[in-house]
N, C-alpha and C positions, 0 to 999 in steps of 0.2 A: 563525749567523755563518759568513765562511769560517773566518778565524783569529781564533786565542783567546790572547793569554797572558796569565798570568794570575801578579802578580808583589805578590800582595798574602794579605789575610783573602776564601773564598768559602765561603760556605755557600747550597745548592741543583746543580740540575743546570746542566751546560753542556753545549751541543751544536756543535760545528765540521763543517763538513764538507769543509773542507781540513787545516788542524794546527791541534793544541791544545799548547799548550806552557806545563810551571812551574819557575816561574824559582827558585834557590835561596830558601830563605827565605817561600816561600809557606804558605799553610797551604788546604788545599780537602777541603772537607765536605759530599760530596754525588759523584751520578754522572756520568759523562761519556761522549760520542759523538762519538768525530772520527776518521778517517781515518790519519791521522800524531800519533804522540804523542811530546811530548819530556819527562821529568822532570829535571831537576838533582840533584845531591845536595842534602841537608837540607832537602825541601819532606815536609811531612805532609799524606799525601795518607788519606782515610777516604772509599770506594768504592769503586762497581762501573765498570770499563770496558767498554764495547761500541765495537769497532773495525766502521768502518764501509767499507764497499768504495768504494775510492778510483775515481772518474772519469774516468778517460783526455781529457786537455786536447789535442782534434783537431781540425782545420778537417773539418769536417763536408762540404765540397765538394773534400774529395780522397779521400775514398771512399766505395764502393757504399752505399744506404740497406742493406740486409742487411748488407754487411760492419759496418755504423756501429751497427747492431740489437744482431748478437751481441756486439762487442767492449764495449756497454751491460749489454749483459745477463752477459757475464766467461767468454763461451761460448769468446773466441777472441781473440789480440791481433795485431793490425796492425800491418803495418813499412810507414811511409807515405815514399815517396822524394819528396824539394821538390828543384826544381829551382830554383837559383839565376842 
C-alpha cells in the first residue's frame, strides 16, 4: 500500500511505501516497512521496523535519464527549477 493507518487491533505484517501511521490507542503485532512512520502515544506496538528509502516524487521530464537514475538509486539529489 502507499499509506497505512492503522487505528485499530493488527496482527501480521504491514508494508507502506509512503507512511505508515498509529493512531493513539492502536495495538499492532507484527513488522513493519514504510518510508515515514508516525506513532502517537499509548499505541503498543510488538516489532521490528524496517525504514524504507523514500522515492523522490519528480516529473521525470524535467531531468536528465542519469540525473533521474542516480537520484533513484540516493547517489545524488536534484534541485529541479519549474517555471511558472
Amino acid at each position: 500500500a502507499d499509506s497505512i493507518v492503522i487505528a485499530g487491533k493488527v496482527t501480521g505484517a504491514a508494508k507502506a511505501y509512503g507512511k505508515l501511521e498509529m493512531v493513539s490507542g492502536s495495538s499492532i503485532g507484527g513488522n513493519v516497512e514504510t518510508s515515514l512512520l508516525r506513532i502517537d502515544d499509548k499505541v503498543h506496538f510488538q516489532g521490528k521496523v524496517k525504514m524504507l528509502e523514500q522515492i523522490h516524487d519528480v516529473d521525470v521530464f524535467s531531468v536528465s535519464p542519469s540525473d533521474y537514475k542516480k537520484m533513484v538509486a540516493g547517489n545524488v539529489e536534484i534541485e529541479i527549477e519549474e517555471d511558472y
